[in-house]
N, C-alpha and C positions, 0 to 999 in steps of 0.2 A: 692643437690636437689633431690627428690621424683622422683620417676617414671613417677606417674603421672601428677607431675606439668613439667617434661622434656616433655612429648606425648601432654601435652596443649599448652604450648611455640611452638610446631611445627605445631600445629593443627592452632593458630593463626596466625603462619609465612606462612605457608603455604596458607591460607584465603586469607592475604592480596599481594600476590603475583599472586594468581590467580583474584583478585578483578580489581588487576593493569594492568593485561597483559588482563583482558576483555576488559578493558574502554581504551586502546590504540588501540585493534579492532586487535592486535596482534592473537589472537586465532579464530582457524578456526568457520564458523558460525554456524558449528552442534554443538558446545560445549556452552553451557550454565552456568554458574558462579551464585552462591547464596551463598553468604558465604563462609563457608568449602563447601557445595555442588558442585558437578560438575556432570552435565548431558549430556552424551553424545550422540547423535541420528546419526543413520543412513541405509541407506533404504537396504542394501547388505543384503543379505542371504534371501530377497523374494522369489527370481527364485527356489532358493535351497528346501522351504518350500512346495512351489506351485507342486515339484516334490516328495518330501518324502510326499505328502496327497495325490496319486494317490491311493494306494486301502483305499477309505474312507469308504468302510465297517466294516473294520478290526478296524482302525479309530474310528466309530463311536464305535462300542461294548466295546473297550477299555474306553473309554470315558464316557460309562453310568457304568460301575462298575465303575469308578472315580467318580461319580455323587450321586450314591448309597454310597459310603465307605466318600465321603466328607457330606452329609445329616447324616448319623448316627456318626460322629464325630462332627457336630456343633452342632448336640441335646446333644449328650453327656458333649461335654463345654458349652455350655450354663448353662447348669444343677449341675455342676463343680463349672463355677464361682459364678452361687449365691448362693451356700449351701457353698461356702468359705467366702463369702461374709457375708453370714447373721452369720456365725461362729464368725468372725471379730466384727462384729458390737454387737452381746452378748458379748462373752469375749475375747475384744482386748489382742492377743498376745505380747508376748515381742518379742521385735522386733530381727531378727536373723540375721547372715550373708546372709544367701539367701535372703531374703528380702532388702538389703540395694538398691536403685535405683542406684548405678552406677553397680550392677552383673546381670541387665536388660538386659544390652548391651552387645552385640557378639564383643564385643571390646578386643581383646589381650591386659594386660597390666591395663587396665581402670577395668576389669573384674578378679576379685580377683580368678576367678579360671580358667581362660583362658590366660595362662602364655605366659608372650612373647618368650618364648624357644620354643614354636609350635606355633607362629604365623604364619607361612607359611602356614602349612598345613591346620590351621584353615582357610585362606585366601583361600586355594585348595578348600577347603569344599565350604565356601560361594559361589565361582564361580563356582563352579559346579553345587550348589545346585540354584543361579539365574540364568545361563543357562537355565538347561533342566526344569524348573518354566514356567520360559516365553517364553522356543521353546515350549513347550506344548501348550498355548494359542496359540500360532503362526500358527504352527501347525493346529489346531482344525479350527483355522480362515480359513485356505486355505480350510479344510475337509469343511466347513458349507457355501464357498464361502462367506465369510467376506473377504474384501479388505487390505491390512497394510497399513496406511499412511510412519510409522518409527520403527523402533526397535531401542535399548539402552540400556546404562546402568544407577546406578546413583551412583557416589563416594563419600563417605567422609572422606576428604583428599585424600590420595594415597589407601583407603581401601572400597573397594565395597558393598555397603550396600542393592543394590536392582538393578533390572532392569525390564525392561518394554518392552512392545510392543503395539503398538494405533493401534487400530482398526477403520477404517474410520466409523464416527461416521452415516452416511448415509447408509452405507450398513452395517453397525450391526442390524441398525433400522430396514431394510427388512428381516433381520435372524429372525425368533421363537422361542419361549423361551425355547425351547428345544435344542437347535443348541446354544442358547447363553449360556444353561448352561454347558452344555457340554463342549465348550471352557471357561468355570470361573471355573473347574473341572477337568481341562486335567493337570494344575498345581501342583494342588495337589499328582494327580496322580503318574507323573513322579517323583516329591522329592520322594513318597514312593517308586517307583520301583527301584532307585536309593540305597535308602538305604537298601532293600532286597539282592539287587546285593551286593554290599560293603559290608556288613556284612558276607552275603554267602563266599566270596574270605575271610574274617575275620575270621571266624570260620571253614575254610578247610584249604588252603593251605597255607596261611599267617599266622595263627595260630600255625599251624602246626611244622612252622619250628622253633619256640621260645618254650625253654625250660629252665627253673628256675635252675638256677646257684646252685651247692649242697653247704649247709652253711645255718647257721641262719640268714637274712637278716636285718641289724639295718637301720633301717628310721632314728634314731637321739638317743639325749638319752638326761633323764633329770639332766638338771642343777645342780650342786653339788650331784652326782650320782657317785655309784664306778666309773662307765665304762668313764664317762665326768674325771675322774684323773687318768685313764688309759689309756686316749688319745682314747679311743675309739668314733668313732664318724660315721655321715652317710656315707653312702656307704659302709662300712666296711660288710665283711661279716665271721660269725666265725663259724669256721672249724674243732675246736676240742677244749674240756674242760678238762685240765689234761693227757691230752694224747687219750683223749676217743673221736672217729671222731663225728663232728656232721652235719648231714646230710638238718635239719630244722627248724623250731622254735621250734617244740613239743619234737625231742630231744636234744633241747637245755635245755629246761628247767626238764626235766629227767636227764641229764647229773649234771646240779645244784644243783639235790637235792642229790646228790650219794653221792659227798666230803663233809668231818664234818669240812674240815678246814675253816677258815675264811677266809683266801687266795688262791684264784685259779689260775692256768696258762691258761690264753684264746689264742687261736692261731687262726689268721685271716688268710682272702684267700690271701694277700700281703706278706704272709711270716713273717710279727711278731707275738712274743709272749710277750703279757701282762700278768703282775700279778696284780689281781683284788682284791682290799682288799675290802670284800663285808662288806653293813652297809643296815638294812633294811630305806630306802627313804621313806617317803611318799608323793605319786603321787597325792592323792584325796581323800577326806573323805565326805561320805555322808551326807544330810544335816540333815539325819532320824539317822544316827547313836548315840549309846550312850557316844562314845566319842565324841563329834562333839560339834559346839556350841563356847559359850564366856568361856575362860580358857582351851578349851579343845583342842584334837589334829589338827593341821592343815596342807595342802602341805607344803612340805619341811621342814618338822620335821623328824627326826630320832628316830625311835624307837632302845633303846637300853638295854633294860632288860623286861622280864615278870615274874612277883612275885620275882624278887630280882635275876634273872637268866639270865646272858648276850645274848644275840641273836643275828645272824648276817643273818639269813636267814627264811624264812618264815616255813622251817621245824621244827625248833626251835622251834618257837612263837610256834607253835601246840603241840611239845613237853612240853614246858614250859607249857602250859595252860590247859596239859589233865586231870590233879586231880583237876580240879574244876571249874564252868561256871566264879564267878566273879571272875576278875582278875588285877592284877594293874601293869599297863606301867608304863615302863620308858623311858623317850623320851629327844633328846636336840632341844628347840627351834631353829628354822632354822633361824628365824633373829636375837635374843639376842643370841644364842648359852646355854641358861640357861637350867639347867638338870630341866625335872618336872616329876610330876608321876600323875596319874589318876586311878582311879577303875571302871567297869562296866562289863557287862555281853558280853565274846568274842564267837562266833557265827556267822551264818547266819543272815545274815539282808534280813528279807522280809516281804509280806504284807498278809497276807490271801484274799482267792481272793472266790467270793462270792458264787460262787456253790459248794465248798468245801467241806469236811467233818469236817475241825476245825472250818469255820463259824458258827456251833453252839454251839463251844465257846468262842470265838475271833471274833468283830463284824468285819466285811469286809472289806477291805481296812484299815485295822489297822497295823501298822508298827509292827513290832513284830521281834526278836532275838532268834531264835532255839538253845538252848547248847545239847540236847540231844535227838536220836532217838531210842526208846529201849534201852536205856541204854549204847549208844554207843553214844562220844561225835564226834560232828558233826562241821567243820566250814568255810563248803564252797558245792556248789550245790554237788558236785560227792563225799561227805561225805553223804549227805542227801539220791541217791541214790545207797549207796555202803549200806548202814544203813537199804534200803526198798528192797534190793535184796533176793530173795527166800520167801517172804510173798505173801499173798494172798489176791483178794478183798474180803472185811468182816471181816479177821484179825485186831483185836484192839491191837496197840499199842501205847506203852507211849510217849509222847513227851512235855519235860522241854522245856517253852517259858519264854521268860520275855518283860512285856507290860509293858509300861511308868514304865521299872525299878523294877519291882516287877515280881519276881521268881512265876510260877506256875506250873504244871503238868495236864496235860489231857491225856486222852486215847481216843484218834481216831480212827475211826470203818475206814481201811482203802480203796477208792475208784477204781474201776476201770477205771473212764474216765480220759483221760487227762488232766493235769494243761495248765492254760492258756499259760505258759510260753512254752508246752511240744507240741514236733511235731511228727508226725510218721518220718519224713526226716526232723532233725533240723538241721542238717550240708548240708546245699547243693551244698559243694563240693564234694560229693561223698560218702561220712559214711553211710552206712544206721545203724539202730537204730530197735528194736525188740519191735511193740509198743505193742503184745500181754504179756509179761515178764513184764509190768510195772504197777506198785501201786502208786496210790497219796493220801498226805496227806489234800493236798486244798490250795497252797502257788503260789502267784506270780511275780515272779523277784524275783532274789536273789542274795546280794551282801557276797564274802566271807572276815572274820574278821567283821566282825561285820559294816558292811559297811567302814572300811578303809583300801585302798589300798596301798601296800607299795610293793618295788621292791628293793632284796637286790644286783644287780646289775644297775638297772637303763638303762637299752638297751631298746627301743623301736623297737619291730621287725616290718619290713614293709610286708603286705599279700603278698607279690610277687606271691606264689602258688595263692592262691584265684583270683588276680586278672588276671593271665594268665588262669583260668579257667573260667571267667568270658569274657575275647575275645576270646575265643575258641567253647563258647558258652556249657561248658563242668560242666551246673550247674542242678540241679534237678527243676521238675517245668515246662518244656519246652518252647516252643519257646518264650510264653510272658513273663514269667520269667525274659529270659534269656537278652530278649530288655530292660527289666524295669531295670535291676542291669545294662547293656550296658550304658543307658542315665545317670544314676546318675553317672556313676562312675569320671568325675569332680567334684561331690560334697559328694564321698561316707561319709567322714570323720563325715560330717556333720549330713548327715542321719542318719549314725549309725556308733557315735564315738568306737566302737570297732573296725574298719576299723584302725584307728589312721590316716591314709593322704590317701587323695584325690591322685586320677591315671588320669596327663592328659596326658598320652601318655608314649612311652620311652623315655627320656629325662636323663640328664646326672645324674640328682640324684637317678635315682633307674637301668639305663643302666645294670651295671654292677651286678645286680643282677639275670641277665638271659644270655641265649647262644642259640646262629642260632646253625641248625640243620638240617640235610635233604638236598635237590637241592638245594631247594634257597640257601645254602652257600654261593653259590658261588658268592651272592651279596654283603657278607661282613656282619658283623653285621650293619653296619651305615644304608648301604641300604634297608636291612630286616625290621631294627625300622623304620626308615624312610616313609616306605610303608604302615608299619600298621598302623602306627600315621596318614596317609591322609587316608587309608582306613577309620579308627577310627572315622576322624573328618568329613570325607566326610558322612559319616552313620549319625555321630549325629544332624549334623547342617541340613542334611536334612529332618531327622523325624521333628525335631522343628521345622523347615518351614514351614513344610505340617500342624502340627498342629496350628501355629498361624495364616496360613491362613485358616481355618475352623473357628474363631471367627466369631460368625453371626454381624460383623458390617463394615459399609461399611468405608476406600474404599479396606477391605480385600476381598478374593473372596470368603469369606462363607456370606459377606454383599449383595456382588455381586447373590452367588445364594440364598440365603434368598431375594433378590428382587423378580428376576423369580419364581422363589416358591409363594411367599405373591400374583404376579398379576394371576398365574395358578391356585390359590385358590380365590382369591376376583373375577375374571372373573365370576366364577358358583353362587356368591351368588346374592342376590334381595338386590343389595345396590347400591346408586346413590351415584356418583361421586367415581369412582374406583379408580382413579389415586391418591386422596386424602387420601383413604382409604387404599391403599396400605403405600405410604409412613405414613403412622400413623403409621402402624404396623413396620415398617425396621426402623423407624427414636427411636422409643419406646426400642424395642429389641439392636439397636444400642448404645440408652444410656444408658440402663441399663447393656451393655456389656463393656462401657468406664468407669461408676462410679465400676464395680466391678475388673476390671483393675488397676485402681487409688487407691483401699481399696487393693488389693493385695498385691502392690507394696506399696504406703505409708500410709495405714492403722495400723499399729502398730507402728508408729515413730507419728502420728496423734493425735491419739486415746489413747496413752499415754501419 
């Protein structure tokens, strides 16, 4: 049985237990039963409110920068959802994993990238992050002398989905609309200062103490790959290649290219040694490549000769292919196992990109296969700029393309401005990059071979450095940056498959890829992950609060202050019947905030 057909069998058993033990009158009368629902009210923690709102000064100022930072965050979604929206509706997307409606839900388990190995901490987050939500209304309520009828929470099942607090509906009425918005604002507020704090402890001391394990880190590795019949597999992390230490990914794959033998000794941090009989895999082939296509090469093919010349390693292939652009593989099908061969131009696979200097002679966005730069063959981005080192802008040099298969040569007058692809800081973990040293030819995106990739060990290395740089807050860019790569990183893989997997936390498959360090030692590594995983989730599930309550529709609190806003504006105009006039305007913005929600989420499963 499924995961998640086990978490629905409980989500029902559970229903119907709580359904039974209402209607027997068994459960006390503040708990209220609606299905999986379960709402719990109760009036404690008034007195406590009534005394943390004594300087309601401090209070209120706090509360109009919440006011001000939630108004410039509903303009901004709003403006978000329907330029995504009207995107949608021109050209429906294929629909993605992010997109499927059950990765909606903050559900562990249900939620393809909120793993049940952190649902605790995810569960730490949510309750932390509806707490201090709704002690801020609460709060703001006693500051504006608003009354509480009740506080609460609200469950589904065993798992806390929201909480509340009512405001006697009588004495809100008497509050101004500046007093009511300020408390539909104090919410927001707090999820944001929350997640300032927990990130701040995230990126100092907690951070701090976590330092990436020395070794090349393997995430996994592909299917009929040397390393998958070297037993190599995830977690594994390797330490040395023929004797030679390796300290990362980047000298791991230095280390690869040293030995000519087809056989290497790989030595892991567990104390084995493999011998790896290396075979070039193919992981991906482009769908612009000139191998690519019906007959041509596909995942899980093996290349095994270039022009009649055994290979085992991608050094090879380059060697193999340096006296001439076209070239013919030899590959064995991965599912008949049948030997085949193919001919085409091996190369850079890329596109010419519009303000170039070869857009005028290669029209724009045309797929195109570089074999040579100045006469030096070229077959991958850091050949292209090893090939443009020591030239100048203005310098014209030569450069062998081949477009839909036809061999040409042009001389490029070459550019000073950056390619689309080129950043002054394109490593933003730390590289810097000398953007004054650099020449472009006018190309963007570049895949190397010819768009197919192939790995003649097959180890898929996990970022561990990146992504410890990445909670430590130790990326270029600054602070927004640093939040923006923070939130995705549950779904890095997806954003940008060069990531290879998704980071929810430290959890036991990538654990042992790093080591405590520092005081906190002294908590043990368990306790140190432990900590940052609730720091982590407590940070993210609060930013996302704050933001999806900022939607201008009601009964979120950016519906809530888009009311007060709509009657502070419709009060000054010369319009009869205000209260009608108002709701036009919140009931309008409201729907047009739920159909662009609805097109979000199933707009591409819809619409195609």
């Amino acid at each position: 049985m499924s995961t998640l057909l086990w978490i629905l069998t409980g989500i029902l058993a559970y229903s119907a237990v709580a359904v039974a033990l209402d209607r027997r009158g068994i459960l006390p009368d503040s708990f209220k039963v609606s299905g999986p629902l379960l709402t719990i009210h109760t009036g404690r923690g008034r007195a406590l409110l009534t005394r943390l709102a004594k300087p309601k000064r401090v209070w209120r100022a706090l509360a109009n920068v919440g006011v001000g930072i939630a108004l410039v965050t509903m303009v901004g979604t709003f403006f978000m959802l329907i330029v995504q929206s009207v995107s949608i509706l021109q050209s429906p997307p294929t629909e993605t994993v992010l997109q499927n409606p059950r990765n909606a839900l903050v559900i562990p388990g249900v939620n393809e990238f909120l793993p049940l190995s952190v649902a605790p901490e995810i569960i730490i987050g949510l309750l932390v992050g509806l707490v201090v939500h709704e002690g801020g209304h609460g709060l703001l309520c006693r500051v504006e002398d608003i009354d509480i009828d009740s506080m609460g929470v609200v469950l589904f099942a065993l798992l806390p989905i929201g909480a509340f607090v009512e405001p006697s509906e009588e004495s809100a009425k008497e509050a101004d609309r500046g007093a009511r918005t300020r408390m539909f604002a104090a919410g927001v507020l707090n999820n944001l200062l929350i997640t300032a704090l927990v990130f701040a402890l995230l990126f100092g001391p907690v951070g701090g103490a976590i330092a990436t394990s020395p070794g090349a880190a393997v995430g996994g590795v592909y299917p009929g790959s040397a390393a998958d019949f070297a037993d190599i597999g995830n977690g594994d992390r390797i330490v040395a290649v023929d004797g030679t230490p390796v300290e990362s990914g980047a000298e791991l794959s230095a280390a690869l290219e040293a030995p000519d033998d087809e056989t290497v000794a790989i030595e892991l941090a567990d104390g084995r040694t493999v011998m790896v009989e290396r075979s070039m895999l193919v992981t991906s082939v482009s769908g612009d490549s000139p191998f690519a296509g019906e007959g041509g090469i596909a995942a899980n093919d093996t290349i095994t000769a270039v022009n009649g010349t055994p290979v085992s390693t991608e050094a090879e292939i380059e060697t193999a292919a340096a006296n001439g652009s076209n070239v013919t593989l030899t590959y064995s099908n991965g599912t008949s196992g049948d030997e085949r061969t193919i001919t085409g131009p091996l190369g850079v696979l890329t596109s010419v990109s519009e303000a170039g200097p070869l857009s005028s002679e290669i029209p724009a966005g045309q797929p195109v296969v570089i074999t040579e730069i100045g006469g030096e063959r070229v077959f991958d981005i850091d050949d292209v700029t090893a090939a443009l080192d020591d030239r100048q802008p203005g310098e014209t040099v030569s450069v062998v393309a081949y477009v839909d298969g036809e061999r040409a040569e042009y001389d490029v007058e070459l550019d000073g401005e950056p390619e689309p692809w080129y950043q002054p800081v394109v490593d933003l973990f730390g590289n810097d990059s000398d953007e004054d040293e650099q020449v472009f030819i006018g190309i963007v995106g570049s895949a190397p071979l010819s768009g197919v990739s192939a790995d003649g060990v097959g180890a898929m290395l996990y970022p561990a450095d990146n992504y410890l740089s990445i909670l430590t807050g130790d990326v270029g860019g600054g602070v927004a940056i640093s939040l923006l790569f923070l939130l995705i990183l549950p779904f890095a893989a997806v954003i940008d498959p060069a990531f290879g997997f998704n980071f929810a936390g430290f959890v036991e498959a990538n654990a042992g890829f790093y080591d405590v360090v520092g005081p906190l030692s002294v908590l043990g590594e368990g306790g140190v992950f432990l900590l940052a995983n609730v720091l982590f989730w407590t940070g993210w599930v609060n930013f996302n609060l704050a933001l999806f309550n900022c939607i201008p529709a009601f009964p979120l609190d950016g519906g809530r202050i888009l009311r007060t806003s709509a009657e502070s504006i419709v009060s000054r105009l010369p319009v009869d019947s205000k209260p009608a006039f108002t709701r036009a305007i919140t009931t309008s913005i409201g729907l047009i905030m739920l159909v662009s929600l609805v097109l979000m989420v199933f707009g591409p499963r819809l619409l195609n």
